[in-house]
Structure formats: C-alpha cells, structure tokens
FIZAKOL-240673 format. One line per 10 residues: number of its first residue (from 1); their letters; for each residue x, y, z of N, C-alpha, C. Coordinates in pm, whole numbers. Each point is the difference from the previous one (the first is absolute). Layout:
# residues N
NUM) A) X/Y/Z/X/Y/Z/X/Y/Z; ... .
END
This chain:
# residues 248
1) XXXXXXXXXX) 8005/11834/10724/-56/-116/66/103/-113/6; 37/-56/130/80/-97/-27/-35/-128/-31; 77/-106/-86/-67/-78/-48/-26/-114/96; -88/-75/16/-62/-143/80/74/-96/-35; 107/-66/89/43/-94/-52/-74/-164/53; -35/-65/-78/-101/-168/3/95/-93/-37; -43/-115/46/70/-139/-1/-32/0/-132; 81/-26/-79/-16/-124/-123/-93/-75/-19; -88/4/-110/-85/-170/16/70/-96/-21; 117/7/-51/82/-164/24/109/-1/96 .
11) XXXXXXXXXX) -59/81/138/80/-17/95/-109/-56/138; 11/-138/56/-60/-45/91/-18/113/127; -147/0/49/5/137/151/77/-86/95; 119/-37/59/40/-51/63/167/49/46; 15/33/129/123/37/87/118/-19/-111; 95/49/-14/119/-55/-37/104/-36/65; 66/-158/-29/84/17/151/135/-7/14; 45/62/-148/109/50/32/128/36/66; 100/9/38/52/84/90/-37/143/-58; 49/72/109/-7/184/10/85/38/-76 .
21) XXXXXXXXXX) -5/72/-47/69/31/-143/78/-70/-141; -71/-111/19/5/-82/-147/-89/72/-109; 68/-49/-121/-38/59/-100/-75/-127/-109; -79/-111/44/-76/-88/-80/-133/85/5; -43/23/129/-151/62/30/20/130/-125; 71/80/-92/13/99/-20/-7/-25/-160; 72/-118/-29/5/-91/-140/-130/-89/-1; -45/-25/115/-127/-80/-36/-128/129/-45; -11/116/45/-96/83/-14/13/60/-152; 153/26/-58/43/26/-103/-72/-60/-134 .
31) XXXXXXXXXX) 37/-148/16/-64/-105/-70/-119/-25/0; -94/29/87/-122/-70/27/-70/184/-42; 38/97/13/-12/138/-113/-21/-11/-154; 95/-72/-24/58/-2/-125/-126/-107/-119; -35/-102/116/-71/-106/-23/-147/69/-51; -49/116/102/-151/-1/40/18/139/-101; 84/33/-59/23/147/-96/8/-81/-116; 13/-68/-63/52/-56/-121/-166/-94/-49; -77/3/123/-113/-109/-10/51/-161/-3; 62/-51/111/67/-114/-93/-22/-134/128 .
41) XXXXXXXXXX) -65/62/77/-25/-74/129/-27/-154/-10; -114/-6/-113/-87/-128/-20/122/-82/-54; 89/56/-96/86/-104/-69/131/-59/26; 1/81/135/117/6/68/76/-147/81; 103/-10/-33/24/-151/117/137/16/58; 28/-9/131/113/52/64/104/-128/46; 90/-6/25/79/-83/51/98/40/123; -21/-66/60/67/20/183/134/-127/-9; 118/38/59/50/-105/28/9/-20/126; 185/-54/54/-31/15/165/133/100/-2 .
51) XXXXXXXXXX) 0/27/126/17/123/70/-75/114/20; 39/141/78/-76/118/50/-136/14/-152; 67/-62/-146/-104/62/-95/-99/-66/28; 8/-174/66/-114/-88/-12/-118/84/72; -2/105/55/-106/96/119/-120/22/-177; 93/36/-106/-133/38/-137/-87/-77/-17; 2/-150/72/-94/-17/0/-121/-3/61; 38/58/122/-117/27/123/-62/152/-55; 113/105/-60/-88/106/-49/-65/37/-94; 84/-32/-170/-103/-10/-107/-137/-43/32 .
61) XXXXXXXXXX) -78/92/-59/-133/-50/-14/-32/-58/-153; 72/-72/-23/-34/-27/-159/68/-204/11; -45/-40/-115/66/-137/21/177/-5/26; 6/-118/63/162/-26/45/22/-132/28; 146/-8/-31/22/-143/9/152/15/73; 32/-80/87/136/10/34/54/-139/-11; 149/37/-30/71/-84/-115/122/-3/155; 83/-127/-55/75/-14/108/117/60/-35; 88/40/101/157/85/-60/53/-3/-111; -6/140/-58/80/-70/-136/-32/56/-124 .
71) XXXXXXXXXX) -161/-51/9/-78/-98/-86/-109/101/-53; -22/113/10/-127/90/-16/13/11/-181; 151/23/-60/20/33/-146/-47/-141/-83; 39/-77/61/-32/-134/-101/-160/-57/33; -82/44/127/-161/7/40/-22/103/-110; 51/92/4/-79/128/-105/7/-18/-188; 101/-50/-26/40/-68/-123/-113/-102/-30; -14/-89/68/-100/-85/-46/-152/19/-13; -41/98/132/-152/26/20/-6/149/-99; 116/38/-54/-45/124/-127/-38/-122/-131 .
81) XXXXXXXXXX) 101/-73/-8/21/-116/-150/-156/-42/23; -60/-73/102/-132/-52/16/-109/95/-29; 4/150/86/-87/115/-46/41/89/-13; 49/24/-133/80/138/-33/-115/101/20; -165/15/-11/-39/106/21/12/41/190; 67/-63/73/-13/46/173/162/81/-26; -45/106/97/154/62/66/52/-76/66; 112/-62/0/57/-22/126/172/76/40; -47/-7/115/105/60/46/97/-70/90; 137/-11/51/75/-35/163/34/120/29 .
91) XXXXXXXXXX) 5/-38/178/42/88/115/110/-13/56; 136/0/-16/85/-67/66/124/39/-2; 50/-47/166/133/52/60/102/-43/-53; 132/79/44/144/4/-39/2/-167/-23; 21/-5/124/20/-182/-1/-28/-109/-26; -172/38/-49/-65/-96/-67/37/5/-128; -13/165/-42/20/19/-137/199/-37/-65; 45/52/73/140/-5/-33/87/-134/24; -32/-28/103/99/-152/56/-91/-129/-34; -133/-32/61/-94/-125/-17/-17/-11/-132 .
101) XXXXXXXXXX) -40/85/-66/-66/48/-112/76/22/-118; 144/31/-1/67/59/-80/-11/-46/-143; -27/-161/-51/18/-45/-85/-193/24/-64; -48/20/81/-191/16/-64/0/160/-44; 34/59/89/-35/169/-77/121/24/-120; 136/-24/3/50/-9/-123/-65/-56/-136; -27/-123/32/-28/-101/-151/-159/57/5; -108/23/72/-112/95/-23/47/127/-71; 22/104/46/100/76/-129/73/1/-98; 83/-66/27/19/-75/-171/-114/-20/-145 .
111) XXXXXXXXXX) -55/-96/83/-96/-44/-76/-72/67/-61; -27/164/120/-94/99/-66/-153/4/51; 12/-98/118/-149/-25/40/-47/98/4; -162/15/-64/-77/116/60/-67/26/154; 76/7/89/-12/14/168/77/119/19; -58/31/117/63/91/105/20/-27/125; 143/62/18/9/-15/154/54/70/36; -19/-2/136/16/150/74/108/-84/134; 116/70/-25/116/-67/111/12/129/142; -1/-73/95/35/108/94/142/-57/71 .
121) XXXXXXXXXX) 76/103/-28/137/-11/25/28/111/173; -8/-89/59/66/65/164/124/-52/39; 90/-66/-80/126/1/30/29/-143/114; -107/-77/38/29/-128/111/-122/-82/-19; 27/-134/84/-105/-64/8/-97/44/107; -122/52/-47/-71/122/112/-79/-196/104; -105/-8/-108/-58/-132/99/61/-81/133; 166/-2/-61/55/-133/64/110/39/134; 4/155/-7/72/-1/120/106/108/-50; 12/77/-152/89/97/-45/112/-58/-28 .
131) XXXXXXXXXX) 8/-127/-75/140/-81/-71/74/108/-62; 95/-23/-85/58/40/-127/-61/-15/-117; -88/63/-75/-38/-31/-160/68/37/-81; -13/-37/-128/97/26/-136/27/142/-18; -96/86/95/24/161/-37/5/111/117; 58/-160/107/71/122/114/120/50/-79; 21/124/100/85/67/-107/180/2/118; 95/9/-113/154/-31/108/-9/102/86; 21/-74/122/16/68/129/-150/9/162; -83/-45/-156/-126/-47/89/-50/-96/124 .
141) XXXXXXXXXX) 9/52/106/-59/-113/66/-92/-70/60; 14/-122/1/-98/-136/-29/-8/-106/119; -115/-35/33/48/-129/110/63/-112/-73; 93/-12/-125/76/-68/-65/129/125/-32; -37/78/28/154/55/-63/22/109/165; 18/36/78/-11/10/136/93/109/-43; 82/-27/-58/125/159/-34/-5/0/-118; -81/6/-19/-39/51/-192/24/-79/-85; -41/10/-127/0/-100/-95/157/58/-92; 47/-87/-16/140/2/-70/3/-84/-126 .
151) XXXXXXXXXX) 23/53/-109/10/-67/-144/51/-70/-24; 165/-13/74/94/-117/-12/-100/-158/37; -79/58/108/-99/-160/15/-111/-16/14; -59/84/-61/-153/16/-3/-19/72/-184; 53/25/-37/-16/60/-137/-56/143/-6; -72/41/-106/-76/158/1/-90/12/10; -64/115/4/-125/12/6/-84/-25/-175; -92/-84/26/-55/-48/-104/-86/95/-37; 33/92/-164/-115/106/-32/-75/-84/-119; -100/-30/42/-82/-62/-72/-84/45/-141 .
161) XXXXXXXXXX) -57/103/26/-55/84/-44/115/-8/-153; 109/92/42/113/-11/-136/31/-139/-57; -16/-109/66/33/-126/-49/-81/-48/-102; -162/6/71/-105/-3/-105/-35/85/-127; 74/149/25/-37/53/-102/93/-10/-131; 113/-119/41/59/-66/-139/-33/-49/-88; -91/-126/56/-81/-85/-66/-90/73/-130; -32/-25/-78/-65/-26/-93/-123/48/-9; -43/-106/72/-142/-55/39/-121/115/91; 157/64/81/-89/122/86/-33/81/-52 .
171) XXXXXXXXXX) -150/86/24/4/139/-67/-13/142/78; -33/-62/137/-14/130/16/38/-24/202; 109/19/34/77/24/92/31/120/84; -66/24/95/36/177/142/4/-76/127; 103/128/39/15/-34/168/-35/146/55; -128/-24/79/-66/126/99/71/-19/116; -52/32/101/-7/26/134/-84/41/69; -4/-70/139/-160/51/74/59/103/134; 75/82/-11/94/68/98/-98/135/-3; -74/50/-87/-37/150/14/-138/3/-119 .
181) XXXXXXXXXX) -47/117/87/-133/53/-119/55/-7/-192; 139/82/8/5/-6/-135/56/-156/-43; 59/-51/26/47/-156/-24/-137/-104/-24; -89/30/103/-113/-105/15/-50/10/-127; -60/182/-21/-83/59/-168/80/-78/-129; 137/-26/-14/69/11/-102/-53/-174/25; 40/-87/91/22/-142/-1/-140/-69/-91; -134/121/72/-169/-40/2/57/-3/-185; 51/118/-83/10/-6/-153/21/-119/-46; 105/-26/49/92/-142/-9/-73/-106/7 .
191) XXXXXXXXXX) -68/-69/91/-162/-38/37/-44/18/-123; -103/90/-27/-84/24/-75/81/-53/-143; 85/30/-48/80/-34/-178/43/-158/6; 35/-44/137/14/-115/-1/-129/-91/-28; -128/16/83/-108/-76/-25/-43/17/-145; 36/116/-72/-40/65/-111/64/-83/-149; 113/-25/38/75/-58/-94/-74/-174/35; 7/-43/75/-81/-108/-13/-156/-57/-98; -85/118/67/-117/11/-82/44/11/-133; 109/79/-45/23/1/-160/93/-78/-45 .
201) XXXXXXXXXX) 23/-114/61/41/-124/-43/165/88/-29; 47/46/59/162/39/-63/145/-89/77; -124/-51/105/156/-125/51/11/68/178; 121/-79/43/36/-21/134/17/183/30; -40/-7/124/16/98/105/7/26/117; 88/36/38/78/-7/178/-10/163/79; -81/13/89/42/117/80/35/19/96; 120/-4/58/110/-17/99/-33/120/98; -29/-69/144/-37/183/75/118/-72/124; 97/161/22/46/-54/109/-49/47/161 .
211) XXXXXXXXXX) 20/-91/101/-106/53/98/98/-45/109; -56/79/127/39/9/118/-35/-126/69; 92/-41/66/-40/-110/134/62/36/142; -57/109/21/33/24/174/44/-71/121; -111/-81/-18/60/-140/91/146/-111/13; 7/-62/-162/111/-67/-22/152/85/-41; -67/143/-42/179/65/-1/-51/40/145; -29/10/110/44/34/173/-26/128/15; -94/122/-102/22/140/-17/-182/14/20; 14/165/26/-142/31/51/-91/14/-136 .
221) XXXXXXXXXX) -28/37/-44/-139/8/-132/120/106/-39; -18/95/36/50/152/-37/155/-66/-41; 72/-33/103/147/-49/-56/0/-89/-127; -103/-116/-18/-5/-72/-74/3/91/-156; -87/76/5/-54/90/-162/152/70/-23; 57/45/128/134/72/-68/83/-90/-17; 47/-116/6/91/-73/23/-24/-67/-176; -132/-5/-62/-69/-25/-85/63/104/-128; -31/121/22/48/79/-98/141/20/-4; 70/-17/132/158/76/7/60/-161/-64 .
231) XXXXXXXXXX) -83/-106/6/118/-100/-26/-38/-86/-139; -127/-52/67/-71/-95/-134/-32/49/-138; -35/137/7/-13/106/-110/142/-2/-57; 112/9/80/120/5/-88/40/-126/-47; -29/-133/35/20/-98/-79/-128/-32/-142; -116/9/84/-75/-27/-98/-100/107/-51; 52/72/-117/-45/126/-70/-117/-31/-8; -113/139/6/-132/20/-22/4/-18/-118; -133/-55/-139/-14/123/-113/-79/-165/-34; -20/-14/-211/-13/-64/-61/103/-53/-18 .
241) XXXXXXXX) 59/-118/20/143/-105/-78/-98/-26/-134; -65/-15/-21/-28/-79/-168/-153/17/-17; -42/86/-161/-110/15/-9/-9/-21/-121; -18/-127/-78/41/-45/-111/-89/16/-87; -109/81/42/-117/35/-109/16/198/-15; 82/48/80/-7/111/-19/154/64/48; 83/6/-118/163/-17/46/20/185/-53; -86/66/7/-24/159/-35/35/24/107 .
END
C-alpha cells in the first residue's frame, strides 16, 4: 500500500510561492513534520526575518514573529530567557544569517542559548535580486560579482556551520541538504535532534540545509540540484560538525 502523503498540521493549506525549484517549500514541510511528530505545536514560537525566509511566516501554522534583518538570534534569546518552557526556533538565510546577522548568531552560540535555528544556505541573496553572500563560493556568479567572486576582493566563502561549532557554547551543529530523497531523510534527523536537544535544555543548535535557487544562479531546477552537489557539496561537507552531547 502506498503511503498517503497530508499537509502538516503546522503547515498553513495555502499555495506556496516560491520559485520552481527552490528548496524553502521542502525545509518548511521538514520542520513543520518534525513539529507535529514530537507533539510540540502548542509550544512552539517561530521567527521570520527578511528575505526569501520572511515567506515562514505566511506558512507556519503555529505562532510567529518576524524580526528585522539580522535580528531573529537575539528575538529568540530573549523570548526563550522570558519563557523557557516555549520552543523557539529561527528560519534564516545566508545573508541574513551570515552578513546582517553575523555578530547575533555568533554571541547567541557562545552564550549557549537554548534555541534553534535552522539556516538555509543557497549561496546568494535569493530575495534581492541574487547579490554575492558570505557563502557564494570563488568563481560564482552574482549580479555583484558578474565574473565570479574572487578572494583577492571579496574574501571566502563563509562556512558557518564550522565557525560555530568552535564556540563553546554550541552543542549540537549539522549541515543537510534538500537536493534528494536521501539528503532530505538524513536533514528531517537533523531537525528532529536539533528540536530535541532544546526540549532537554542541552544548549544552542543550528541545522544548516543547503538548497537550490534556480532562478538567481540563471539554471533550470534540474541544472540547479546538479550544480548543488558537483559544487556546493564540495565546499560545504554534508554530516554532523559538532555533537557535543554525543562525541561516540
């Protein structure tokens, strides 16, 4: 019998509007799984910033608040300190997370906050027109880098994921991918241990998915997913970077 697949109850019945082969619609179903499997719906509180992620808040079906660029780690820091019994979680892009943001999701990790967040890394600014972000990768191009991004004046690609899992404070750090059936299964784990470690009070947690943007790299859906594994996969490795409650 094949199995019935149903919306989420903490996924709104409503269109997604996406581009065609983006990979948020794919991370939002992931999460909002993870949510309605764990029982955790009622306690749940989400954070949207701006760019392509600010859309989480039109789809969660659960409370949300959107925080302005940047700003979702230091919103989530405070509304856990106020009600440590609510989940909360952020949603958020390269650029919010890496460049606007850089100094809130560090010193939130550090610190050890008990939050999660879930980064989606597509390599540009998807919202604004496909800029350069901290984790286009050299040679990439950008309606800012037109013949690729070059290190001599643009610097490297920012791996975040490894940066955070220096700190201290973090405990439990993976980078999935939403490119394929087996990538999506492994990321949903990742998901699931991340919200998990929260509920058991063990500290900060980040799950990094990297995803396709068809539109702003200029490639069809199908080109986009290979261009995904043959390139972004080789800069930024799949697996666990840091699982500081279970180093077996």
């Amino acid at each position: 019998m094949k199995k019935k697949f149903t919306r989420p109850e903490s996924l709104k019945n409503v269109p997604f509007r996406y581009c065609p082969g983006c990979g948020h619609s794919i991370a939002h179903r992931l999460i909002a799984e993870v949510i309605d499997e764990l029982k955790i719906r009622e306690i749940t509180i989400g954070i949207a910033p701006v760019g392509c992620a600010v859309f989480a808040y039109d789809y969660f079906d659960i409370d949300m608040l959107e925080i302005p660029h940047g700003r979702p780690p230091a919103a989530a820091t405070g509304m856990k300190r106020v009600c440590p019994d609510k989940v909360i979680f952020a949603y958020q892009g390269d650029g919010d997370l890496a460049a606007i943001g850089t100094a809130e999701i560090i010193h939130a990790a550090n610190r050890g906050e008990n939050i999660t967040i879930f980064f989606i890394n597509n390599a540009n600014y998807g919202m604004t027109g496909g800029q350069m972000a901290p984790t286009t990768l050299i040679g990439q191009r950008t309606t800012t880098t037109p013949s690729g991004r070059k290190s001599e004046l643009a610097g490297y690609p920012i791996h975040v994921s490894e940066l955070l899992a220096v700190l201290e404070g973090s405990a439990f750090i993976a980078r999935g991918s939403l490119d394929s059936y087996k990538n999506i299964v492994i990321t949903k784990k990742y998901i699931e241990k991340a919200f998990k470690y929260q509920l058991e009070g063990k500290g900060f947690s980040l799950v990094e998915m990297l995803s396709p943007c068809p539109t702003d790299w200029g490639m069809t859906p199908e080109k986009a997913l290979k261009w995904l594994r043959e390139s972004m996969m080789k800069e930024f490795k799949l697996g666990v970077i840091k699982d500081k409650w279970n180093n077996a």
